[in-house]
Backbone bond lengths (Angstrom), bond angles and torsions (degrees), N, CA, C in turn:
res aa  C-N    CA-C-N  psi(-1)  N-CA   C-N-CA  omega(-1)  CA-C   N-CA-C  phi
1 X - - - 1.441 - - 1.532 111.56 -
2 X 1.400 125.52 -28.55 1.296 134.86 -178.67 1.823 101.26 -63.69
3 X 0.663 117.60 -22.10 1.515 105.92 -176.29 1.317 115.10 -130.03
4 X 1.724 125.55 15.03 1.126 106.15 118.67 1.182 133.01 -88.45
5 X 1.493 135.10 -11.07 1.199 116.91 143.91 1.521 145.44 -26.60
6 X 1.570 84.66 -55.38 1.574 104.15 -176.50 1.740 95.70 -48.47
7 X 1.218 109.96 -56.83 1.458 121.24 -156.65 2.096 110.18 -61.25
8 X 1.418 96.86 -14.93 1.494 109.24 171.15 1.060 120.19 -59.69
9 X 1.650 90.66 -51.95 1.687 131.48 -175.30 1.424 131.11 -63.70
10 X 1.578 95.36 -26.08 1.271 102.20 -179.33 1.652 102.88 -169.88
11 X 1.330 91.41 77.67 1.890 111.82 -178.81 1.425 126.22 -60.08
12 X 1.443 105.42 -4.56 1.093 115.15 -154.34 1.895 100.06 -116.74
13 X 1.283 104.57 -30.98 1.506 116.30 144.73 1.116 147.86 -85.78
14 X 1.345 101.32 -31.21 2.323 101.94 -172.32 1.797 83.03 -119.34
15 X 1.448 88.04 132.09 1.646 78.08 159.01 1.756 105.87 -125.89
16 X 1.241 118.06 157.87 1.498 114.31 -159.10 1.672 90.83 -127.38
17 X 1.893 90.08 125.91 1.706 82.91 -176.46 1.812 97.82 -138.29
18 X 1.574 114.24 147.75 1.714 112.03 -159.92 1.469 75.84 -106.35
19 X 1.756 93.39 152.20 1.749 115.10 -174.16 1.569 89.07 -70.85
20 X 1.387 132.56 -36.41 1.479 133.80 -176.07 1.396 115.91 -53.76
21 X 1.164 106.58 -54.10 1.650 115.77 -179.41 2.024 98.80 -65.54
22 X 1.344 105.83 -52.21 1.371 93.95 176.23 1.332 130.26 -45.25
23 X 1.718 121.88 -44.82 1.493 127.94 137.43 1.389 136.20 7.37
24 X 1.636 75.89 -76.02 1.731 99.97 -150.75 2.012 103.32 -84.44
25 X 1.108 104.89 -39.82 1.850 126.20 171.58 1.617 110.81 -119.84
26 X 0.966 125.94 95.45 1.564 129.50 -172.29 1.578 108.22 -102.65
27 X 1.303 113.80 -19.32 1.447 127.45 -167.39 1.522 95.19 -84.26
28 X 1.280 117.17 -42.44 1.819 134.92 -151.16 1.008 81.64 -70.28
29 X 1.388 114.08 -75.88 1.637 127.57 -158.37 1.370 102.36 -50.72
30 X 0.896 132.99 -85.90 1.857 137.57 -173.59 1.463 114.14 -37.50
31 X 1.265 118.59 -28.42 1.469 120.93 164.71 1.548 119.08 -81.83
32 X 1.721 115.34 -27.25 1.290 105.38 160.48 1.725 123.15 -88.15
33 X 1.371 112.58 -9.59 1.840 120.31 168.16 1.592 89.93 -87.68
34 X 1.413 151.93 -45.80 1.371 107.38 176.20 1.859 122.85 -81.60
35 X 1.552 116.03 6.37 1.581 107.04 138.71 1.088 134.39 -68.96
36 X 1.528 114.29 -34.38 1.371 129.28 176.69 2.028 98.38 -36.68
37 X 1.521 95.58 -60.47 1.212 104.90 -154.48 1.417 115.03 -100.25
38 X 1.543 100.27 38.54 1.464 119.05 -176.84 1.672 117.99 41.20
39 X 1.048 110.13 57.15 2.017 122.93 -168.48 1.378 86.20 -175.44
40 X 1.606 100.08 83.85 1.380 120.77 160.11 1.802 111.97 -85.32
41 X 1.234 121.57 145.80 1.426 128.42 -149.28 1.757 93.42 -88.20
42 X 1.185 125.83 118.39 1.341 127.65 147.06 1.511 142.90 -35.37
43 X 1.112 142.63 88.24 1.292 132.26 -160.69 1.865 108.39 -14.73
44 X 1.490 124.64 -52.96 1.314 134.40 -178.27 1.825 93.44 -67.40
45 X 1.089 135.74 -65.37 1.450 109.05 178.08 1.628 121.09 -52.11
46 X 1.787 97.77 -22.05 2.038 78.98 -173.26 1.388 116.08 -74.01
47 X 1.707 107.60 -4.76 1.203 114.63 -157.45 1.775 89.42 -67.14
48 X 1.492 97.49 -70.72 1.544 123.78 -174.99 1.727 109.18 -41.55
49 X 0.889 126.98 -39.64 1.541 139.57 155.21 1.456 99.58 -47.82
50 X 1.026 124.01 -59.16 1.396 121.52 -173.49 1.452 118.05 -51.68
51 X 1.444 120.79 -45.12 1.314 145.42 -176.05 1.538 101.51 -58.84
52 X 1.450 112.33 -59.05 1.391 118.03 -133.92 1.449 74.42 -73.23
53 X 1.836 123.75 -54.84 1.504 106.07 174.68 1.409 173.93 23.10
54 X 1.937 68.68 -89.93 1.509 113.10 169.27 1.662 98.10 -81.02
55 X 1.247 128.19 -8.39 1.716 107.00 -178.28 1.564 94.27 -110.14
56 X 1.023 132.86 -3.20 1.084 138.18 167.86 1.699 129.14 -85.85
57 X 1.483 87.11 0.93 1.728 105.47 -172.78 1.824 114.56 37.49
58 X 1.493 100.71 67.53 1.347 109.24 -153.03 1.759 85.85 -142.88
59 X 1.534 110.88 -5.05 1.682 111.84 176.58 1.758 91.86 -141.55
């Protein structure tokens, strides 16, 4: 619980992410952790993101 707090607290540093949501939206999440980490996804990377995914039976 301490670090999602933190991550309330300071959004701009901790970001707090559930293995469920990673699951359930895998695309969402990874496109908002590479804003997190200022490496926002390129239409040509979302493609390839998309793929690796889909071979991962993860879409």
């Amino acid at each position: 619980m301490i670090y999602y707090k933190a991550s309330l607290e300071m959004p701009n540093k901790v970001m707090f992410l559930k293995y469920e949501e990673m699951k359930e939206r895998p695309m969402e999440l990874l496109r908002r952790v590479a804003e997190f980490l200022g490496c926002p996804f390129s239409e040509a990377v979302d493609e390839q993101v998309n793929e690796i995914l889909r071979l991962l039976q993860l879409r």
